[in-house]
LUMRO-936786 format. One record per residue (C-alpha): residue number from 1; x negated, y, z. Coordinates in Angstrom, 2 decimals. Last residue first. Example, Ala and Ser with C-alpha at 12.3 -4.5 7.8 and 13.67 -1.06 7.14 Angstrom:
% residues 2
n:px:py:pz
2:-13.67:-1.06:7.14
1:-12.30:-4.50:7.80
This chain:
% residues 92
n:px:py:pz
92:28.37:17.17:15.06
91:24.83:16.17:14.54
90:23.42:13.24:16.97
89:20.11:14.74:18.16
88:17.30:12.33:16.96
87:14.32:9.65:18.41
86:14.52:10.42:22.47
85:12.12:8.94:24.09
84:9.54:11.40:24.88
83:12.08:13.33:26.85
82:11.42:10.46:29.46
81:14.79:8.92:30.24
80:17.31:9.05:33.48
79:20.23:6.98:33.08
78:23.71:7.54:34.07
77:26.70:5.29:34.04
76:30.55:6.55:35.60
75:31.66:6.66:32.26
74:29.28:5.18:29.23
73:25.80:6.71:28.55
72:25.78:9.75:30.44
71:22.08:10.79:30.12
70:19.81:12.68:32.40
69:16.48:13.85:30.96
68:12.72:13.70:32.02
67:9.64:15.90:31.93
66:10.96:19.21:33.10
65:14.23:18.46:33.58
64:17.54:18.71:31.74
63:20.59:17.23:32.88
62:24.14:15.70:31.70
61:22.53:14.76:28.02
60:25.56:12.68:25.97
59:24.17:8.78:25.34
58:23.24:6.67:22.60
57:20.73:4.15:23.20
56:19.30:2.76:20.36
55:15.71:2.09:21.82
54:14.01:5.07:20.44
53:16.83:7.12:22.05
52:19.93:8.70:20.22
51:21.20:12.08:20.97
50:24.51:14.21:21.77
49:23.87:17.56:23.08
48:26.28:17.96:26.22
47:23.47:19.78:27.74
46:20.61:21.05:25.98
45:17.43:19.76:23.49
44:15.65:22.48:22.39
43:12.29:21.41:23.73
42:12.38:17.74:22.50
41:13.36:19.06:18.57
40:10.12:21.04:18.86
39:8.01:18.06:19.87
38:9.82:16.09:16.99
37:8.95:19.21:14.52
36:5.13:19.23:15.93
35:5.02:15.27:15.64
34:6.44:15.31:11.99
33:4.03:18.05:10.97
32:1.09:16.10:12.94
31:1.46:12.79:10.88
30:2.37:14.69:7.47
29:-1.30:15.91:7.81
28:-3.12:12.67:9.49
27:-1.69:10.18:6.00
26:-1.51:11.11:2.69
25:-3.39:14.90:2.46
24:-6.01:13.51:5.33
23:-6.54:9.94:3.73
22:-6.91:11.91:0.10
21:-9.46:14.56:1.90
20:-10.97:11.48:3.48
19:-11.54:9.27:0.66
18:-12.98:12.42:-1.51
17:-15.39:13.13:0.60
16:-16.44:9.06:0.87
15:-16.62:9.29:-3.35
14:-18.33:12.71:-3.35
13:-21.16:10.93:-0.63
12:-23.43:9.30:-3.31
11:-23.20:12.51:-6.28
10:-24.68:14.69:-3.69
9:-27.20:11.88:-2.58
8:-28.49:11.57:-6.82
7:-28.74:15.48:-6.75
6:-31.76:15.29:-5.24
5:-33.11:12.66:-7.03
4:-31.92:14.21:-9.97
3:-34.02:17.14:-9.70
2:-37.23:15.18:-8.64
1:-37.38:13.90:-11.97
């Protein structure tokens, strides 16, 4: 008897184990390899790249700053944007 019971709390938690290794293969893995590929995209981002923000702005980069980014958005229009912000680089 006193074998099962302590198998009994072994066989209680596989279910919530199991839960988290599924919710960490589905959900927090493929979270961080898409953020560590964006955050990668953000640093090699140049002049006269071509990119689209998170709000649909398309615009050519003029400047590159530490935190922030200069975009030409139509002639004689600039707009300075947190490199945060920026979804894609347009490919040529």
């Amino acid at each position: 008897m006193p074998q099962q019971s302590a198998a009994n709390p072994l066989i209680q938690l596989f279910p919530l184990i199991l839960i988290f290794v599924i919710f960490y293969f589905l959900l927090i893995r493929p979270q961080k390899q898409k953020e560590k590929e964006h955050q990668k995209m953000i640093v090699g981002i140049n002049k006269n790249d071509e990119i689209v923000t998170l709000s649909g702005i398309h615009g050519t980069v003029v400047n590159v700053k530490e935190k922030t980014l200069i975009l030409r958005i139509d002639e004689n229009v600039k707009i300075e944007i947190e490199k945060n912000s920026v979804a894609y680089i347009k490919k040529p």
